[in-house]
Jmol script that loads the backbone (N, CA, C; Angstrom):
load data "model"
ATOM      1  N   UNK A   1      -8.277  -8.737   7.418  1.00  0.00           N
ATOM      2  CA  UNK A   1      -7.976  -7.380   7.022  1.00  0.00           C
ATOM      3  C   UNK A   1      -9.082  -6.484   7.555  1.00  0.00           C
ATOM      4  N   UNK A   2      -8.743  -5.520   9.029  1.00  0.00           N
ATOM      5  CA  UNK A   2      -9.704  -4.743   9.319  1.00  0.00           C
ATOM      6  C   UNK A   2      -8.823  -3.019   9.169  1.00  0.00           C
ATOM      7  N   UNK A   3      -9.740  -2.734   8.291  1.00  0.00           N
ATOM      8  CA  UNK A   3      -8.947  -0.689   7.978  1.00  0.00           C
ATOM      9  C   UNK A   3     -10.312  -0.126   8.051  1.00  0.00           C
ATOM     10  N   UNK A   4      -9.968   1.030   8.910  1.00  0.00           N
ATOM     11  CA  UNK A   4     -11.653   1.607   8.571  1.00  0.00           C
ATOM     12  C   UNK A   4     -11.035   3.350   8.019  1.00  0.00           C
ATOM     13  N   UNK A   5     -11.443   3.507   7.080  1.00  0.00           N
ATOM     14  CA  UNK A   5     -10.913   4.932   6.920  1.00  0.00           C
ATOM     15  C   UNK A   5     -11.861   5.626   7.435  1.00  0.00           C
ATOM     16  N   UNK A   6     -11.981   7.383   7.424  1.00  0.00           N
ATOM     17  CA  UNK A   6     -12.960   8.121   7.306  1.00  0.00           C
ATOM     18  C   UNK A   6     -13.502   8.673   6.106  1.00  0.00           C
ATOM     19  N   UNK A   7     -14.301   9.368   5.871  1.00  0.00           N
ATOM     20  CA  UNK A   7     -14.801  10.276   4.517  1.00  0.00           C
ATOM     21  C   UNK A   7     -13.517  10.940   3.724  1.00  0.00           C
ATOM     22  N   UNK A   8     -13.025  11.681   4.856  1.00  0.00           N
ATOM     23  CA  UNK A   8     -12.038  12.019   4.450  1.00  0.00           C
ATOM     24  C   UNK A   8     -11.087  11.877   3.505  1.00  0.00           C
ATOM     25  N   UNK A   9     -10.701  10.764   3.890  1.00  0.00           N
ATOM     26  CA  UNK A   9      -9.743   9.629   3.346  1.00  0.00           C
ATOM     27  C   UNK A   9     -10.067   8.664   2.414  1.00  0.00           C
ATOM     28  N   UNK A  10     -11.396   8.434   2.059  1.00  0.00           N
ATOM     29  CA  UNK A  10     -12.396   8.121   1.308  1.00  0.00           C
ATOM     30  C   UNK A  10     -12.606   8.982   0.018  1.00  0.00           C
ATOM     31  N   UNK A  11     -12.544   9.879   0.003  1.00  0.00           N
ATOM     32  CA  UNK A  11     -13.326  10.946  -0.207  1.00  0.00           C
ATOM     33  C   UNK A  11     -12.547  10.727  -2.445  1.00  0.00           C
ATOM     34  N   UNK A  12     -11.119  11.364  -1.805  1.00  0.00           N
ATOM     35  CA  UNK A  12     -10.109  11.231  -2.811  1.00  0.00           C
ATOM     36  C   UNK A  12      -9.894   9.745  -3.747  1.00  0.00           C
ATOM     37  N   UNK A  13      -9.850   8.708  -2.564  1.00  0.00           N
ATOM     38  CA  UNK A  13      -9.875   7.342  -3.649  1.00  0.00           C
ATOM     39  C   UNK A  13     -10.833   7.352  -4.574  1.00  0.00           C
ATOM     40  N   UNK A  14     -11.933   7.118  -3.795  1.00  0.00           N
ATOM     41  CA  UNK A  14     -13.285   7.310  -4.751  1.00  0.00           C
ATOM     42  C   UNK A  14     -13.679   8.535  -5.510  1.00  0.00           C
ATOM     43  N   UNK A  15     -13.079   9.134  -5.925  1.00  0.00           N
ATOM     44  CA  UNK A  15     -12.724  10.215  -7.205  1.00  0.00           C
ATOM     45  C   UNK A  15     -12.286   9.230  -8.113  1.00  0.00           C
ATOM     46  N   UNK A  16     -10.990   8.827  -7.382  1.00  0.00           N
ATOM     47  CA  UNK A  16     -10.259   8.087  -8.538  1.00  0.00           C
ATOM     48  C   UNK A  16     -11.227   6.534  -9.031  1.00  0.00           C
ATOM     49  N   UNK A  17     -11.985   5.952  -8.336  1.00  0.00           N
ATOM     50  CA  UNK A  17     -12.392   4.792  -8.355  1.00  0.00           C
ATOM     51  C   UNK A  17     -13.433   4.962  -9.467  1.00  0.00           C
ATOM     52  N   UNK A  18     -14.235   6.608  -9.330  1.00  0.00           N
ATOM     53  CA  UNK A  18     -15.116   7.017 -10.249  1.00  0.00           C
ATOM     54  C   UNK A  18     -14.994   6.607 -11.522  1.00  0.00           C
ATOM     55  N   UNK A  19     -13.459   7.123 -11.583  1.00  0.00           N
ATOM     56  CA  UNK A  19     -12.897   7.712 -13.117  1.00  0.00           C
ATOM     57  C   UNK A  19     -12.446   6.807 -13.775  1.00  0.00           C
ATOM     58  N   UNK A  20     -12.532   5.984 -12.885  1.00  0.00           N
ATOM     59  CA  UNK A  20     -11.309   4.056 -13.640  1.00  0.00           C
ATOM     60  C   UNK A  20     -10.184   4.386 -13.208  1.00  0.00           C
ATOM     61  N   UNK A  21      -9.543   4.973 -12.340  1.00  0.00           N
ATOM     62  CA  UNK A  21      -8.265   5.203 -11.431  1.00  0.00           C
ATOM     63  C   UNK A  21      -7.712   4.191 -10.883  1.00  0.00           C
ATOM     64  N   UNK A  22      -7.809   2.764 -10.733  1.00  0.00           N
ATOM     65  CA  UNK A  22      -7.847   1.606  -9.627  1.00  0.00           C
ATOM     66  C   UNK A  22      -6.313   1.790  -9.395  1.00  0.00           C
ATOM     67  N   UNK A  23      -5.046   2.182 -10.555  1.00  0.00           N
ATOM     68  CA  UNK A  23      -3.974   1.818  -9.954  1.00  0.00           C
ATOM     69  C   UNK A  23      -3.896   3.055  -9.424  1.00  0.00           C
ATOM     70  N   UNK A  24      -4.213   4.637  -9.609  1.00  0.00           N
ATOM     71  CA  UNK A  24      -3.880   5.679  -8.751  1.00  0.00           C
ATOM     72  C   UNK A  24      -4.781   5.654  -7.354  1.00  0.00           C
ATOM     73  N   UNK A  25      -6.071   4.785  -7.249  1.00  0.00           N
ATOM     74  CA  UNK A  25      -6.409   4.313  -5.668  1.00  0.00           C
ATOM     75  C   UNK A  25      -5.706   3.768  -5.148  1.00  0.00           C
ATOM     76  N   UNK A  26      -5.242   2.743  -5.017  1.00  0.00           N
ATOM     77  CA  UNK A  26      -4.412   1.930  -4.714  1.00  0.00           C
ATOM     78  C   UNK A  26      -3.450   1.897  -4.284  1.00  0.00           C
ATOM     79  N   UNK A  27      -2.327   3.033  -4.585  1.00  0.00           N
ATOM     80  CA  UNK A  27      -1.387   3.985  -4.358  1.00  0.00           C
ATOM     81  C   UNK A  27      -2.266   4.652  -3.522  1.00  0.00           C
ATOM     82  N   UNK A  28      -3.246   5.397  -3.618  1.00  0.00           N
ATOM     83  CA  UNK A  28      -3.437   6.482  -2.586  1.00  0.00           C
ATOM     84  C   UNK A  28      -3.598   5.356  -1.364  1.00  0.00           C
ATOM     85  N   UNK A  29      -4.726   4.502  -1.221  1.00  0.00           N
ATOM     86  CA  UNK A  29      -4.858   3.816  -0.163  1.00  0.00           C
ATOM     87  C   UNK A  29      -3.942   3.103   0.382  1.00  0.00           C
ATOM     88  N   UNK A  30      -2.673   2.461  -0.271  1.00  0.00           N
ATOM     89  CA  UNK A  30      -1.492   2.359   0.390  1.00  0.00           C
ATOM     90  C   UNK A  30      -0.719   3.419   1.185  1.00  0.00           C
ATOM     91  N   UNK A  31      -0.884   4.496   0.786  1.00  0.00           N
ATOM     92  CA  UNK A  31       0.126   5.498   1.190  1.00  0.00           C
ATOM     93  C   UNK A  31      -0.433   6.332   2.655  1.00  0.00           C
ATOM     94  N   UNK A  32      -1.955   5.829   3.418  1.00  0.00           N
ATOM     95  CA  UNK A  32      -2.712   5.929   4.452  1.00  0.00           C
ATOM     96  C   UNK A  32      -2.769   4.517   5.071  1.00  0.00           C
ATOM     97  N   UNK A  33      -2.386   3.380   4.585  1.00  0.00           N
ATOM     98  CA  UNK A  33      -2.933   2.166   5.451  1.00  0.00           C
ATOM     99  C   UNK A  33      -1.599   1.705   5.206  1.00  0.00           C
ATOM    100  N   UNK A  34      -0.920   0.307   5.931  1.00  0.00           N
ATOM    101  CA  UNK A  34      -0.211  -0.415   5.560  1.00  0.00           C
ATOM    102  C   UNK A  34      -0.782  -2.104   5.381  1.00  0.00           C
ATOM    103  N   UNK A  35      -1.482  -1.954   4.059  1.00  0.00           N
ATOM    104  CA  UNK A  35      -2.417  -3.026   3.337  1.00  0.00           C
ATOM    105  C   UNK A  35      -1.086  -3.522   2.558  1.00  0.00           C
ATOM    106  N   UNK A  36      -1.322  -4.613   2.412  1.00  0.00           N
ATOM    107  CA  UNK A  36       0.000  -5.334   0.775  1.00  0.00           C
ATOM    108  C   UNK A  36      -1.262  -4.788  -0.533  1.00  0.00           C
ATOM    109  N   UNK A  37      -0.528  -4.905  -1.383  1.00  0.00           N
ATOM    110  CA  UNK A  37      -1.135  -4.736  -2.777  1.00  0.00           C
ATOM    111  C   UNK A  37      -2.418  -5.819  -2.733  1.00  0.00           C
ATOM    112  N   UNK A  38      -2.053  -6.619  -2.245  1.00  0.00           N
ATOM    113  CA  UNK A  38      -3.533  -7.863  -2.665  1.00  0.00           C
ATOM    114  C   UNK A  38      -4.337  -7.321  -2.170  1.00  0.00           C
ATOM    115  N   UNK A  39      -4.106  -6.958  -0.499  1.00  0.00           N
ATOM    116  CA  UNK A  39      -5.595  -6.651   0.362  1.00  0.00           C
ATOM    117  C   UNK A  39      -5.768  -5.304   0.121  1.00  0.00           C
ATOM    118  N   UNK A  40      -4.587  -4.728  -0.716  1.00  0.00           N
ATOM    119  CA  UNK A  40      -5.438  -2.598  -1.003  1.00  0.00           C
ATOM    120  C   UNK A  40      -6.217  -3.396  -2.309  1.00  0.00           C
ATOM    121  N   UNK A  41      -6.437  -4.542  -2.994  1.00  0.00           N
ATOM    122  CA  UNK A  41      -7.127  -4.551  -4.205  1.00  0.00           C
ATOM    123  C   UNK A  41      -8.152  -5.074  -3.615  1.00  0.00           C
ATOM    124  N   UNK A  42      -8.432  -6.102  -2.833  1.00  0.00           N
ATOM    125  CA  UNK A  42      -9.296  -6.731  -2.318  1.00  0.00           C
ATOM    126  C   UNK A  42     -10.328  -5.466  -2.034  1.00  0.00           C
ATOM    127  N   UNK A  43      -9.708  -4.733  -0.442  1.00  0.00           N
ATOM    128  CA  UNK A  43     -10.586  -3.561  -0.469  1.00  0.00           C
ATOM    129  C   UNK A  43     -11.569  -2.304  -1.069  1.00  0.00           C
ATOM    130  N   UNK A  44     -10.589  -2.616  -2.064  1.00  0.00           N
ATOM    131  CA  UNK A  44     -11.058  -1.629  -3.172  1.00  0.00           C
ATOM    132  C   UNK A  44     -11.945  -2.704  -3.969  1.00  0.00           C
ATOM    133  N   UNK A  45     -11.843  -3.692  -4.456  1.00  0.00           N
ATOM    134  CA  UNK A  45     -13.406  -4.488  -5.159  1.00  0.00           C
ATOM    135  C   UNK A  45     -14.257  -4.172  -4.417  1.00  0.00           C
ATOM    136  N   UNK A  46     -14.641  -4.694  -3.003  1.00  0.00           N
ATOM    137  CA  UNK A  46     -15.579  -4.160  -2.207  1.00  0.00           C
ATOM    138  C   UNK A  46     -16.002  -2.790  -2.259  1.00  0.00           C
ATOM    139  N   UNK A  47     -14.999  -1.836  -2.037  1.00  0.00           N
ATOM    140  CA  UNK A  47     -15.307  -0.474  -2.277  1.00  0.00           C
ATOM    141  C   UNK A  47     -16.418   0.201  -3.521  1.00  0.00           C
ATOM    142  N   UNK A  48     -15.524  -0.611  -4.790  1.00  0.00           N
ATOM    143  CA  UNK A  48     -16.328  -0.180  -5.916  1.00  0.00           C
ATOM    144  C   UNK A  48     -17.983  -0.837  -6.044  1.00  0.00           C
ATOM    145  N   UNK A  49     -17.793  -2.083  -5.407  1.00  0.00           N
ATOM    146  CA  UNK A  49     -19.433  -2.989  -5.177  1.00  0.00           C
ATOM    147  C   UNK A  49     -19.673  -2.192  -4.281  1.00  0.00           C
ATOM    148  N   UNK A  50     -20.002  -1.513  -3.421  1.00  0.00           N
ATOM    149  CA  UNK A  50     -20.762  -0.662  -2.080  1.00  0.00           C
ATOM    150  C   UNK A  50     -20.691   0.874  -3.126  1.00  0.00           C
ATOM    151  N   UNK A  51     -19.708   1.454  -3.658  1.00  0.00           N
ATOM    152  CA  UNK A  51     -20.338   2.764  -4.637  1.00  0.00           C
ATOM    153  C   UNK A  51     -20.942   2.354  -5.684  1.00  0.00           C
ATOM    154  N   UNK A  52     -20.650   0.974  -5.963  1.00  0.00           N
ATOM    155  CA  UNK A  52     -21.619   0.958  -7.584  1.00  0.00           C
ATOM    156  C   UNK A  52     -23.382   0.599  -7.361  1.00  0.00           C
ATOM    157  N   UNK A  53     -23.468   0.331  -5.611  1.00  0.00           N
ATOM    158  CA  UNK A  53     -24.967   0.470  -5.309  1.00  0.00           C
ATOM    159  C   UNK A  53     -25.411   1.427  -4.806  1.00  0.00           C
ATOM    160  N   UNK A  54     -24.336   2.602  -4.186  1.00  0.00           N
ATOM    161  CA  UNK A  54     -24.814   3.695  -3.493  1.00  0.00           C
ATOM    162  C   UNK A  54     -24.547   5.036  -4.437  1.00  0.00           C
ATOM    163  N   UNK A  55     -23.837   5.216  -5.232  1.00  0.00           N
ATOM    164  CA  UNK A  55     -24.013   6.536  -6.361  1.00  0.00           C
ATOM    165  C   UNK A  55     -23.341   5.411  -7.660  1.00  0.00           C
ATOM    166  N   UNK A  56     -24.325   4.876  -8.271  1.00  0.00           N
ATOM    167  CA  UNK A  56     -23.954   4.439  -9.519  1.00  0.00           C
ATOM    168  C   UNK A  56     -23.493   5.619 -10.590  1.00  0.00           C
ATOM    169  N   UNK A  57     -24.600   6.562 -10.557  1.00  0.00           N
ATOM    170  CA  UNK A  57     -24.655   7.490 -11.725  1.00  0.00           C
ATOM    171  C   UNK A  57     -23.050   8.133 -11.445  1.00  0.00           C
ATOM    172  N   UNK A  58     -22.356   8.082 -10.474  1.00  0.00           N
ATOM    173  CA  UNK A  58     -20.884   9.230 -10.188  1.00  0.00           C
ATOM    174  C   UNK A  58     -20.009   8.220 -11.200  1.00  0.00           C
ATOM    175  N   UNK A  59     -19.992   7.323 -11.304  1.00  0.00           N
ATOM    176  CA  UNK A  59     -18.979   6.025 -12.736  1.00  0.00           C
ATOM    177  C   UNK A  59     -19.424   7.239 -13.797  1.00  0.00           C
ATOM    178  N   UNK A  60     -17.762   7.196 -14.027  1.00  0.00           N
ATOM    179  CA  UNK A  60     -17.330   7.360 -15.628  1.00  0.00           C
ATOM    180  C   UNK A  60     -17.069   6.594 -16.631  1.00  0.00           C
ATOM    181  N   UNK A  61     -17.298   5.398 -15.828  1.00  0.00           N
ATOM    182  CA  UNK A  61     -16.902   3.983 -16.391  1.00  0.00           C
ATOM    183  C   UNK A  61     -17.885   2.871 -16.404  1.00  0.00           C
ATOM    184  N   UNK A  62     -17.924   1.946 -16.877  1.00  0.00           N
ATOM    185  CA  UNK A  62     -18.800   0.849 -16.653  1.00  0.00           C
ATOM    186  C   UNK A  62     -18.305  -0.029 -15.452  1.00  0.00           C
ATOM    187  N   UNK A  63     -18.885  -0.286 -14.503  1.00  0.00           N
ATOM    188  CA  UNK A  63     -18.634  -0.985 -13.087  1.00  0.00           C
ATOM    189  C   UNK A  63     -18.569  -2.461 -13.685  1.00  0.00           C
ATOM    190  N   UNK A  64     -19.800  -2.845 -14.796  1.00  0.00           N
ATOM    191  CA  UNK A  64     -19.692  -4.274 -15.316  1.00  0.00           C
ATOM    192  C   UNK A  64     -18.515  -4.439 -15.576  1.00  0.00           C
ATOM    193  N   UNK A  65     -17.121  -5.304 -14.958  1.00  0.00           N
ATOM    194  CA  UNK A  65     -16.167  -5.667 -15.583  1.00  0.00           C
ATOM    195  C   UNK A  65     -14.915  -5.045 -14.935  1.00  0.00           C
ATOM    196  N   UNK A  66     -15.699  -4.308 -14.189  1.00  0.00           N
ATOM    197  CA  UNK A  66     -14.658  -3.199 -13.314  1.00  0.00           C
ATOM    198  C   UNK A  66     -13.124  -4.092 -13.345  1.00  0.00           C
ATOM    199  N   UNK A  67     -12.663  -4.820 -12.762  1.00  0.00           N
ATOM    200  CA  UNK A  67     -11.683  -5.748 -11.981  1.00  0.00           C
ATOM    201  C   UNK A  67     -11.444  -6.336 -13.439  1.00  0.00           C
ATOM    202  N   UNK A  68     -11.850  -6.825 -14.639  1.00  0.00           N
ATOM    203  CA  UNK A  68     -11.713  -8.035 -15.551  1.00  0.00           C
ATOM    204  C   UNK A  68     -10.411  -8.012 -15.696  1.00  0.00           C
ATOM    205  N   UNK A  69      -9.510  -6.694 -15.926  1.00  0.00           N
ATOM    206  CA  UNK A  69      -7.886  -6.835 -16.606  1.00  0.00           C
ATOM    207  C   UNK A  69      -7.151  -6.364 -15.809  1.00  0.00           C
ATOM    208  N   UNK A  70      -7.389  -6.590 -14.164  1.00  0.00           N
ATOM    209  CA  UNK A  70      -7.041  -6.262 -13.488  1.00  0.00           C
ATOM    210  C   UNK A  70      -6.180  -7.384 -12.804  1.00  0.00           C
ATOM    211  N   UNK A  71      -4.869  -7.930 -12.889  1.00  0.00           N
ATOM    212  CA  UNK A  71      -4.321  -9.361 -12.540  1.00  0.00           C
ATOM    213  C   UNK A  71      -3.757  -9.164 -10.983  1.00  0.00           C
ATOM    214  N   UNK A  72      -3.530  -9.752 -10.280  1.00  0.00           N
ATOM    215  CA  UNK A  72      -2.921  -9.767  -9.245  1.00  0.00           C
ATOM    216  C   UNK A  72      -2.581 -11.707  -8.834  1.00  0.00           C
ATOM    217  N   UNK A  73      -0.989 -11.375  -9.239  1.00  0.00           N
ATOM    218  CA  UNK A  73      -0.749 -13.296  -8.999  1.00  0.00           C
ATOM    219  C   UNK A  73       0.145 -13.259  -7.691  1.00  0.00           C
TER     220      UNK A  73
END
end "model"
wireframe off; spacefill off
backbone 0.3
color backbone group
């Protein structure tokens, strides 16, 4: 799985990723890439591990646990 967005396009998920949004990211990042649901979630774990070391303080949420009730079978 190689997607490279820009800021741009970035910009809006990670609003939502801030806020605890994962299923309205997810949707957004589907609706710019043609990822399946597994690899727009995959991407997005990574995503939230690379913002939860580069602007921790922007979480409205606790990052510990981010993914826990998050299922994908």
């Amino acid at each position: 799985m190689s997607v490279t967005l820009t800021d741009d396009q970035w910009n809006p998920i990670d609003e939502e990723l801030f806020s605890g949004g994962r299923i309205r990211a997810l949707v957004m990042l589907r609706a710019i890439t043609d990822l399946s649901i597994h690899d727009g979630a995959y991407l997005l774990e990574d995503r939230v591990s690379f913002l939860s070391k580069s602007s921790p303080q922007r979480f409205t949420v606790s990052t510990s646990g981010y993914w826990d009730d998050f299922y994908l079978s």
